[in-house]
Each structure stands twice: as C-alpha cells, then as structure tokens.
C-alpha positions as CSV (number, residue, x, y, z in Angstrom):
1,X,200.0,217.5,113.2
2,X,200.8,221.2,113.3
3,X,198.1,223.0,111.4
4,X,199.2,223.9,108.2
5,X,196.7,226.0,105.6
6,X,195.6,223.1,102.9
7,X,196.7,224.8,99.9
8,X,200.6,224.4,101.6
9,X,199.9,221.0,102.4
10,X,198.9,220.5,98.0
11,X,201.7,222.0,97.2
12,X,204.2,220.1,99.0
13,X,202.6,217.0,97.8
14,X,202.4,217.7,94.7
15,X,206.2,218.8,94.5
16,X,207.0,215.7,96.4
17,X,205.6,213.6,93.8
18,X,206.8,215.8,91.0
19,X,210.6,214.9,92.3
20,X,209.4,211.5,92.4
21,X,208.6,211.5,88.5
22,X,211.6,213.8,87.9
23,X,213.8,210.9,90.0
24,X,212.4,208.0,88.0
25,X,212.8,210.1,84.2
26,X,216.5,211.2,85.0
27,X,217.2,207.6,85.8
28,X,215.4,206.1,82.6
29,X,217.3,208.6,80.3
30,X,220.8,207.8,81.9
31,X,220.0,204.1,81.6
32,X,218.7,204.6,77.6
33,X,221.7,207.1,76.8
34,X,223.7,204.4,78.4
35,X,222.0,201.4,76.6
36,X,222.1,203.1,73.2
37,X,225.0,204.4,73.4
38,X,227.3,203.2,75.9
39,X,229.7,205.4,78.0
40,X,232.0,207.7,75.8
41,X,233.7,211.2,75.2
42,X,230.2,212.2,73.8
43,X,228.0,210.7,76.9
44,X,230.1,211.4,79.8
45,X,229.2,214.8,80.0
46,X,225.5,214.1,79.9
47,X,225.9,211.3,81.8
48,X,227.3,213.2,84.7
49,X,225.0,216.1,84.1
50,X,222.1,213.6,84.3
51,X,224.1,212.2,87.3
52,X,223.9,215.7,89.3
53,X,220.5,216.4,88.2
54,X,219.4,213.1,89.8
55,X,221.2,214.4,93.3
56,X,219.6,217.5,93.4
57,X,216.6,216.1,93.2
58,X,217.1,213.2,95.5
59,X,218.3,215.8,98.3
60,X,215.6,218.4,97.5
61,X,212.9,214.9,97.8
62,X,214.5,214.2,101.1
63,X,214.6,217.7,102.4
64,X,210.5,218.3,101.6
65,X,210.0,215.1,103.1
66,X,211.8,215.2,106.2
67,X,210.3,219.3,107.0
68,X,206.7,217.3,106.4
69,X,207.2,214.8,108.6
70,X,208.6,216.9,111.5
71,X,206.0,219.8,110.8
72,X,203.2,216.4,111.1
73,X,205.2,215.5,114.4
74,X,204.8,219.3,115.9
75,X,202.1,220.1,118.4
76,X,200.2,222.0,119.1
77,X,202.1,224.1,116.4
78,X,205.5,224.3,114.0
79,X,207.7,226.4,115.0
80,X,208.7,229.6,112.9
81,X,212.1,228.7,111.4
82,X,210.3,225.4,110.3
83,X,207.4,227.0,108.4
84,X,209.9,229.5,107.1
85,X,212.3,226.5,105.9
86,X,209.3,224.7,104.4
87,X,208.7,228.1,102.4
88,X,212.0,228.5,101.4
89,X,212.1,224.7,100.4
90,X,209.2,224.9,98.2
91,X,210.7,227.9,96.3
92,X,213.9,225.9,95.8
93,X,212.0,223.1,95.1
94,X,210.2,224.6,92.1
95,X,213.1,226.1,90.7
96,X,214.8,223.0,90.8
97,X,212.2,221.0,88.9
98,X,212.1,223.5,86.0
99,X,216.1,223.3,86.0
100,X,216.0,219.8,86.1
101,X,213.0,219.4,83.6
102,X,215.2,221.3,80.8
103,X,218.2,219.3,81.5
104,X,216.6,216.2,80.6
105,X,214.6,217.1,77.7
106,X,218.1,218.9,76.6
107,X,219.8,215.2,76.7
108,X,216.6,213.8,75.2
109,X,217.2,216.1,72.2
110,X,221.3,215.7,72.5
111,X,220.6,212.1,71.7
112,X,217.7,211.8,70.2
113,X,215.6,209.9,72.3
C-alpha cells in the first residue's frame, strides 16, 4: 500500500463507516415513514428527499472506498491527483454527512418518529 500518514487513513475509515450508519438510518426512516404512514401527498416529498439523501451517500460510500482501495493498490507511492482526490473526497464527504444528518432528523421530526 502507498504510504499514507495514519491520521488520513482514521479519517477515511471513520467516514466510511459513518456513510455506512447514515445508509442504514436513511433506509430505516423511509421504511417507518412508509410503514406508518404509507405513500401520500404528505410523504412523497420526504420520501424522495429521504430517497436522494440515501444516493448521495451511497455514491460518496463508493467513491471513498474505491480512492482507498486504489491508493492500497499503489506502489511504491499514490500519485498526486489521487491523494488530492482523496482530500477533496473527505471534505465532500463530511459536508455530506452533516447535510444528510439534518435531513433525516428533519423527517424524524416531520413525522414524529
């Protein structure tokens, strides 16, 4: 594996798992908004927000995962626009989990669950 200072490494981890929790809760409240409430004018807007959410969060879980694996797969070192890609993708990443983190807790409230 290209080296890659351990504090990076963390971070993507961390994040990766983080989008896997995010992945699993945006799922769970669609399926409970769905349950309780079934698909109407009032849901389908949540719905599709929760929808959208999930898809960012798939793609940004794909992206991290695929710049890990080829940074693991690079020898003796990464090249530049990788490392700078990874860095980039962490800083979306982020974002996107506190965007994503209000969402759902908005739609919790919405529907009080």
């Amino acid at each position: 594996m290209a080296n890659l200072p351990e504090e990076i490494i963390t971070i993507a981890f961390r994040l990766q798992r983080q989008l896997w929790e995010l992945i699993n809760e945006v799922t769970n409240t669609n399926w409970t908004i769905l349950e309780k409430y079934g698909e109407n004018e009032t849901t389908i807007i949540a719905l599709e927000e929760l929808d959208n959410s999930k898809e960012r969060l798939t793609v940004s879980y794909s992206r991290l995962y695929n710049l890990m694996l080829r940074i693991a797969e690079s020898q003796p070192l990464a090249n530049s626009a990788t490392l700078n890609l990874l860095n980039v993708t962490i800083e979306q990443t982020t974002a996107i989990i506190a965007s994503v983190s209000a969402s759902i807790q908005e739609a919790k409230r919405d529907f009080d669950l």
